[in-house]
N, C-alpha and C positions, 0 to 999 in steps of 0.2 A: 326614191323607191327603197332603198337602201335603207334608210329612216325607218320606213314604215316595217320593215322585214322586221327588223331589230325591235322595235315597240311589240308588236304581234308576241315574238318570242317571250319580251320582258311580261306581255300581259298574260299568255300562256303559264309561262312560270309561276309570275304570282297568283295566279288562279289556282294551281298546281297544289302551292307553297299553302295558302290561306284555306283549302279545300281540304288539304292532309289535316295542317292544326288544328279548325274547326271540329272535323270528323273524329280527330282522338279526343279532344275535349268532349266532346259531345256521346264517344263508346263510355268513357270513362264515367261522364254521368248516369247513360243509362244504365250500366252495369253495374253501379252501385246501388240505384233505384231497383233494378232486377231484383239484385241480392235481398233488399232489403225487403222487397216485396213476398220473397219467397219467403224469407224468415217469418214473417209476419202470417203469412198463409198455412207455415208449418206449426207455428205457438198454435194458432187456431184450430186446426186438425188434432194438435196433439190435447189441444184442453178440451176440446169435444171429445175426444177419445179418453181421456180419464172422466169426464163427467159419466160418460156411457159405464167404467167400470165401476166408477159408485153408484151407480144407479142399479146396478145389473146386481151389486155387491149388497147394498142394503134390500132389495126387492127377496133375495134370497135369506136372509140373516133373519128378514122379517116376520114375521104370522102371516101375513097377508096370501093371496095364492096368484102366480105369478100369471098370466092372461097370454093367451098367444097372440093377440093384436096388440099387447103391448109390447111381447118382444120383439112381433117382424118390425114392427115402426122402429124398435130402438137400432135393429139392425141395419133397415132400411134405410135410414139416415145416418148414422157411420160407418153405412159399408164393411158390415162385419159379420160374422159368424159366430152363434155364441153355440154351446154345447153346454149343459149339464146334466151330472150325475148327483143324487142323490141317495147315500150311501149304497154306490154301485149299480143304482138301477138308473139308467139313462132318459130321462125325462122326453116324452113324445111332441116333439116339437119337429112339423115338417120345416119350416125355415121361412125368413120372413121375402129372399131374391136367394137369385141361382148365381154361384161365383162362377169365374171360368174354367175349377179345379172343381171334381166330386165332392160335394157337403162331407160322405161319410168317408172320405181319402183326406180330407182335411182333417177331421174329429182324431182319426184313428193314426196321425203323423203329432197330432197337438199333444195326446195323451201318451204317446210314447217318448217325446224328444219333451215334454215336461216331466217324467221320471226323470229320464237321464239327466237333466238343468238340478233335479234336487228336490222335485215335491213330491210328497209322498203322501195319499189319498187317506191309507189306513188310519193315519195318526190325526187324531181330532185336532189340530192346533189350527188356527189361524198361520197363514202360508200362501206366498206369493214371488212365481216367477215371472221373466220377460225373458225372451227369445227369438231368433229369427226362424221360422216354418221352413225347412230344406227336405230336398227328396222326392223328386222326379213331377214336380208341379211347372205348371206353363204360368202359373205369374209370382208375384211376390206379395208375401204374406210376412208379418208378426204375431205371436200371442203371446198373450199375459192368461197365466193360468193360475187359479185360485185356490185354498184348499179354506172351507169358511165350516167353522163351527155351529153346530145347532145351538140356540139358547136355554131351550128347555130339554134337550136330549142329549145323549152321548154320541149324537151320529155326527156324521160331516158331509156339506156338498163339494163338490169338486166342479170350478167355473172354468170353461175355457174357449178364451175370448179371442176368436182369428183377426187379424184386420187387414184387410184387403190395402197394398202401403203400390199395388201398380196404378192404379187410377190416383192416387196422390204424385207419384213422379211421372206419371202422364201430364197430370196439369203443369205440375212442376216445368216442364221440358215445351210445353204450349206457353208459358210465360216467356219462357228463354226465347222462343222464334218469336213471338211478338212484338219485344223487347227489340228484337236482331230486325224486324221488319220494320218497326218505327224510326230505326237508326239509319235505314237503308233509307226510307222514304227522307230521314230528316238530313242524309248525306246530299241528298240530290240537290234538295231546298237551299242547302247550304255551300253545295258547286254554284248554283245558278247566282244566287247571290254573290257569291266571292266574286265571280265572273263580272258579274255587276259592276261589284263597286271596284275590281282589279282597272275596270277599264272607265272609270267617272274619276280614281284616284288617280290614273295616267294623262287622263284628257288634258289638263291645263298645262301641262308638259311637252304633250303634241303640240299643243296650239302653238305654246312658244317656240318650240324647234321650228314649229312652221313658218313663226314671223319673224322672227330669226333668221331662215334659209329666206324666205322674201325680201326682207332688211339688205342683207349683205347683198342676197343678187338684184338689189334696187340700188345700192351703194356702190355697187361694183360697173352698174351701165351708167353713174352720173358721174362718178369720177373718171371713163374711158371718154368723155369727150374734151374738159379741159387738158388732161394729159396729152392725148392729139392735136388738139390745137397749140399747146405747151412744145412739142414736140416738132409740129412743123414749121413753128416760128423760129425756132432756137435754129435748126437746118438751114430755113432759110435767110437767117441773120449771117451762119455763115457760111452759106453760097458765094461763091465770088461774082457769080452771074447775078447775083439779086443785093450786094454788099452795101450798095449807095443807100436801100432803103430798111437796111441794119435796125435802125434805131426805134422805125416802125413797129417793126417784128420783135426786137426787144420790148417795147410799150408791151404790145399784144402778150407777152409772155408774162409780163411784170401782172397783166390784169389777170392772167388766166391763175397765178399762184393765188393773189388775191381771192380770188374764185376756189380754188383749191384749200387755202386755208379755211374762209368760211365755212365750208360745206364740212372741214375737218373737226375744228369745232365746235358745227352742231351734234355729229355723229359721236364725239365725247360727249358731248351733256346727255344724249339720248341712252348711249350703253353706262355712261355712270348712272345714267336713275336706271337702267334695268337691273343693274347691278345692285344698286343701291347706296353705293359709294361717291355719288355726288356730291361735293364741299361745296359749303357756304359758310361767308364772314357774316354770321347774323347780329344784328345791331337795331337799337332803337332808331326807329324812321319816322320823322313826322311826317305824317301823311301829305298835308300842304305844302308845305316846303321843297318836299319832291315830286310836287304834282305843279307846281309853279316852275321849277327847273326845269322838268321833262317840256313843259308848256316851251318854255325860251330856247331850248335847243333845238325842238321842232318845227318850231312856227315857219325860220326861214326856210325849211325844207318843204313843207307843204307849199308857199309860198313858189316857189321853184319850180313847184308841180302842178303850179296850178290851181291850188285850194288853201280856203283860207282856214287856219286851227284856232280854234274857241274853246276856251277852258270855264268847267261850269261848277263854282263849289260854293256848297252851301253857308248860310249864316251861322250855324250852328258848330260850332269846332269838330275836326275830327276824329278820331280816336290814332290812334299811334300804331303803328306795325313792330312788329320783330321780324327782320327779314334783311337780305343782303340787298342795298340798294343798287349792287350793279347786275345783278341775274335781275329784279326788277324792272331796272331799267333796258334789259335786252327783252324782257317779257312785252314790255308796253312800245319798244322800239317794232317789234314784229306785230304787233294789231296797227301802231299808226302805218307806218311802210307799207302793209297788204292795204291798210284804206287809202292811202293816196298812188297806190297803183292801180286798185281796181273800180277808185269812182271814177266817172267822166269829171274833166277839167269844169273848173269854175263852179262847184260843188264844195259845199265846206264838209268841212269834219270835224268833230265836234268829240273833245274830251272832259265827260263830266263825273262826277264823286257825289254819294248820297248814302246816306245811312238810313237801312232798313229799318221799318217798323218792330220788326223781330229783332232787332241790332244786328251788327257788325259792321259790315262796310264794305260798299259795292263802289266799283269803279267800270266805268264804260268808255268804248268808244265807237261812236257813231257815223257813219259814212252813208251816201246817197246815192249809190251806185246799182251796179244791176241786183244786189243782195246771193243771197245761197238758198237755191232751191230746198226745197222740204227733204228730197229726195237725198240730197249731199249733208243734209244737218249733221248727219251721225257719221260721216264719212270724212269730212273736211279738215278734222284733230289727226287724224289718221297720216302717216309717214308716206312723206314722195306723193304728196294726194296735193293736186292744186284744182282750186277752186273755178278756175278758169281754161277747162282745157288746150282751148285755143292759144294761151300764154305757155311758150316751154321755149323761150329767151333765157340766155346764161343766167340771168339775176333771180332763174327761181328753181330751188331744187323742190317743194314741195317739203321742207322740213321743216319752215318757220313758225305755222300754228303747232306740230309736235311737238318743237320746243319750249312756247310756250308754254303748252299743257302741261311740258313736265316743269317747270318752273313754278305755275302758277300750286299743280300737286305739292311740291316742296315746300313752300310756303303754307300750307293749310288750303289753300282759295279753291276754288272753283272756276273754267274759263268755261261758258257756252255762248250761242251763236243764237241769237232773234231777229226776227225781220223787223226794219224800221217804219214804223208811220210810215204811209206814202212809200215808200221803197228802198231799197239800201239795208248795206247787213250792220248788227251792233254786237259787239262783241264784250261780254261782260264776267269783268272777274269778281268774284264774291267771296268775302272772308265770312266766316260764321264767329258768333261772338265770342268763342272760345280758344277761337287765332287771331284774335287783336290782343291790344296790350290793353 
């Protein structure tokens, strides 16, 4: 319980952690996209709005006679206000929209605060200000005011051009919340995910703590029965009441260390391969050679047990391993030992060698007995897992195919489990051609 508090918090955290970085990476993007968008939006406004003054500039300058549906359109679509005089007489133009500010409160603020900027109408020259519009208006304006020369007269028009600049930092300020709304929506997107993957990055971690905490409290009920029996024999060796059968009780203590070491190491070979720090003396192995040996140290032990062991190698020569021939040989010691414990007597067992059509090189071993359910296939590799539940005599902790497996991992191979023709389980280790020699 304690475990899980602790994960909870680390997953919190790094959700936390991963949801902050994301989020500023991701303000930082859109805020320079923002930026970048405005500016792009402001070139735009501002280049329409100088095209509008040359237009406005040459329409005047020109012969031509200037139309009021082409000034309201010119207005209309740059949001502006134009006003002109021509030498003093203010050209009859109702206006092409209504600003938020009086047409003729705008005209007569353009015309005053463009004296004061430095144009001066009297004086025929070509002449051009820009300014900010100030003085008791509800929005914000600019003008560029013009002083243009007649071509063929001595007179002068006088342009002045308002620009309407609140409905450009209106939009301006709609980009920004949009901008802030996309970051907000893509914040969220961006917790749920971190949360995600804070907790698919922890998972394999739980798991092991979990088979770990399983491990040790599976290690911890297997080793409290030989130390008891350890324990009462040693007592009872020296009881004075029970003294004459001493030697008894010392045997029984002598088997249970036996028993104890075993089981001790397998649970090194187990935590060195979780570690990873499992040694092996690796060395060229002829395949036959120590499938012949294995053959003659076994035989009379199946024998013993009941079953006779048959070695089955082909004509063909075998290819060579690189591997430690005594972790091998504890590998193949724990398939024959599980098959002449768990076939019935007078069953043989059968260890045979074959080189795949694909290459590398398979090794089996086959026994007639009740086989392993379908159900336990995927279970039976599995730590303190016996195949036979019925069997939970001193001589099996349930370690002996884990340590295989991890053996056979070490090695390159592969160990799985098939049912035999007719019945009985086979147990088959497999090199791929790229772990032979």
């Amino acid at each position: 319980m304690k475990h899980d508090v602790l994960f909870l918090r680390l997953r919190r955290r790094l959700t936390i952690l991963f949801s902050l970085l994301t989020a500023a990476v991701l303000a930082a993007a859109l805020a320079l996209t923002c930026r970048m968008a405005q500016n792009e939006y402001l070139a735009g406004a501002d280049l329409l709005f100088g095209n509008l003054v040359y237009a406005v500039e040459d329409a005047v300058t020109g012969n031509s006679m200037i139309r009021d549906s082409w000034l309201a359109e010119q207005e209309t679509t740059g949001r502006v206000v134009v006003y002109i005089e021509d030498n003093g007489c203010p050209l009859a133009f109702p206006g092409g929209w209504m600003p938020a500010d009086d047409r003729q409160l705008l005209e007569l603020l353009a015309k005053s605060q463009a004296t004061a900027a430095g144009l001066d109408p009297g004086r025929p020259r070509h002449q051009r200000v820009s300014f900010d519009l100030t003085g008791g208006l509800t929005g914000e304006y600019t003008c560029t005011a013009l002083v243009l020369p007649h071509r063929q007269t001595a007179g002068a028009a006088a342009v002045y051009i308002i620009r309407d600049v609140h409905t450009l930092h209106t939009r301006l300020w709609t980009m920004i919340w949009q901008y802030m709304g996309l970051w907000l929506a893509g914040a969220v997107v961006l917790t749920l995910l971190c949360r995600w993957m804070a907790r698919r990055a922890l998972r394999p971690t739980a798991q092991a703590m979990q088979r770990q905490r399983e491990f040790v409290a599976a290690a911890g009920h297997e080793l409290r029965s030989p130390l008891t029996v350890l324990k009462a024999s040693l007592q009872a060796a020296c009881d004075p009441a029970t003294a004459a059968q001493g030697p008894a009780f010392l045997h029984s203590a002598v088997c249970e260390v036996d028993r104890l070491s075993r089981l001790t190491d397998d649970l090194l070979i187990l935590a060195g391969g979780d570690a990873g720090v499992l040694r092996t003396a690796l060395a060229e192995v002829e395949t036959e050679t120590f499938l012949i040996e294995l053959y003659g140290r076994f035989a009379p032990v199946a024998r013993a047990q009941g079953h006779t062991l048959s070695l089955d190698l082909p004509d063909a020569p075998l290819p060579s391993l690189h591997a430690d021939v005594q972790r091998l040989e504890q590998l193949f010691a724990v398939l024959l030992n599980n098959a002449f414990e768990y076939a019935p007597a007078d069953t043989p067992v059968e260890l045979r060698a074959e080189r795949p059509k694909a290459g590398g090189l398979r090794v089996a071993v086959t026994d007639h007995g009740p086989g392993v359910p379908d159900s336990e296939k995927q279970h039976v590799f599995e730590r303190f897992t016996r195949g036979d539940r019925s069997r939970t005599g001193k001589a099996h902790f349930g370690l002996g195919l884990a340590v295989a497996t991890e053996i056979a991992t070490l090695h390159g191979a592969i160990l799985r489990v098939q049912d035999t023709p007719g019945g009985g389980a086979t147990f088959v280790v497999e090199w791929p051609a790229k772990a032979i020699c």
